[in-house]
C-alpha positions as CSV (number, residue, x, y, z in Angstrom):
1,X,79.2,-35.4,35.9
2,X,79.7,-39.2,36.0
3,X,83.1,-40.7,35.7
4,X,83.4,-44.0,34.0
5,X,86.1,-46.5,34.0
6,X,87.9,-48.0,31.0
7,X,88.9,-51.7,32.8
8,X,86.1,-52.3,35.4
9,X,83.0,-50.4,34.0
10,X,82.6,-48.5,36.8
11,X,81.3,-45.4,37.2
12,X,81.0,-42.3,40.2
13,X,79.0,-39.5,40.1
14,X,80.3,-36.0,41.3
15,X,78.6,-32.8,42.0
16,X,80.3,-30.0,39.8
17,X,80.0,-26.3,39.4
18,X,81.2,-23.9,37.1
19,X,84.7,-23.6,37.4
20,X,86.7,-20.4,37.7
21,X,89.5,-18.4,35.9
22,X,90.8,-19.8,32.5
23,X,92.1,-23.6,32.0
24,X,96.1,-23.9,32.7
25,X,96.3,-25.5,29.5
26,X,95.4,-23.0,27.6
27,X,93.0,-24.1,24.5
28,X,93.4,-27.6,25.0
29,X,91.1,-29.9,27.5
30,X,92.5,-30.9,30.6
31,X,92.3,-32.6,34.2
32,X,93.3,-30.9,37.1
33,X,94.1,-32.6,40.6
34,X,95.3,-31.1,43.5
35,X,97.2,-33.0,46.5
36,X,94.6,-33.7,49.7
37,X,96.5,-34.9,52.7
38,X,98.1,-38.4,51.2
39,X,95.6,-38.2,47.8
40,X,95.5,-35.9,44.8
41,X,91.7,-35.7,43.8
42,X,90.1,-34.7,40.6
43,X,89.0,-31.0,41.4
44,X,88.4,-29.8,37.2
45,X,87.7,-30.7,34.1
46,X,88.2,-28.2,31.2
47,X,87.2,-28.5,27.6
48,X,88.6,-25.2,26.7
49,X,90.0,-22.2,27.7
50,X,86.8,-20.6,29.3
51,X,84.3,-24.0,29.8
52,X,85.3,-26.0,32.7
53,X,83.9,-27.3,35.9
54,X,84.9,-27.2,39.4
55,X,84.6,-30.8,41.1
56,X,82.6,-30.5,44.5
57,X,83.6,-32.8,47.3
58,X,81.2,-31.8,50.0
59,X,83.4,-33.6,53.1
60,X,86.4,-31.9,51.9
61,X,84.9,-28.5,51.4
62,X,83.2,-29.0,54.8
63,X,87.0,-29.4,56.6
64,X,88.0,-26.4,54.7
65,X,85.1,-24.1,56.2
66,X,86.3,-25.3,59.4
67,X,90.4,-25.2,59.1
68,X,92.2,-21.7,59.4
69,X,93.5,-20.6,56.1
70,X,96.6,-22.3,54.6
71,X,99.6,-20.9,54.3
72,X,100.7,-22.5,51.5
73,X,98.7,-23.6,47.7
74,X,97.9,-27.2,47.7
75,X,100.2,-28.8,45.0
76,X,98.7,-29.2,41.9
77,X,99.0,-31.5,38.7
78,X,97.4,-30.5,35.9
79,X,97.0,-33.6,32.9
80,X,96.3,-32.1,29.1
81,X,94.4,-34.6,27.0
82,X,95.9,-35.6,23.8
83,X,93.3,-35.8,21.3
84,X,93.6,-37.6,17.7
């Protein structure tokens, strides 16, 4: 996937898989981050209730092979596009 800014031009690449389960906005498209440390990073994109993809950040899914499991969900905000 390659992510592209609106004000700079820039872009990033990032590795993605399918995602699983069912996008938490239902039909419409939608971002999802979840709260890393001091962050929240992009971790899916769905463009409908069954298509979206799981953002893969090989450093942090390296620290989470190696950390005991969490007690607690990561916080999550999930953004629903507005399309016109």
């Amino acid at each position: 996937m390659t992510i592209r800014g609106l004000d700079n031009g820039g872009a990033v690449f990032a590795l993605t898989v399918s995602a699983e389960g069912s996008d938490p906005a239902g039909e419409r498209p939608a971002l999802v981050f979840v709260r890393d440390e001091n962050r929240y990073r992009l971790s899916q994109v769905w463009e409908s209730s069954d298509e979206g993809l799981a953002v893969e950040d090989p450093a942090i899914v390296a620290r989470q092979a190696k950390a005991e499991p969490a007690t607690t969900a990561a916080p999550t905000v999930v953004l629903v596009a507005n399309l016109k």
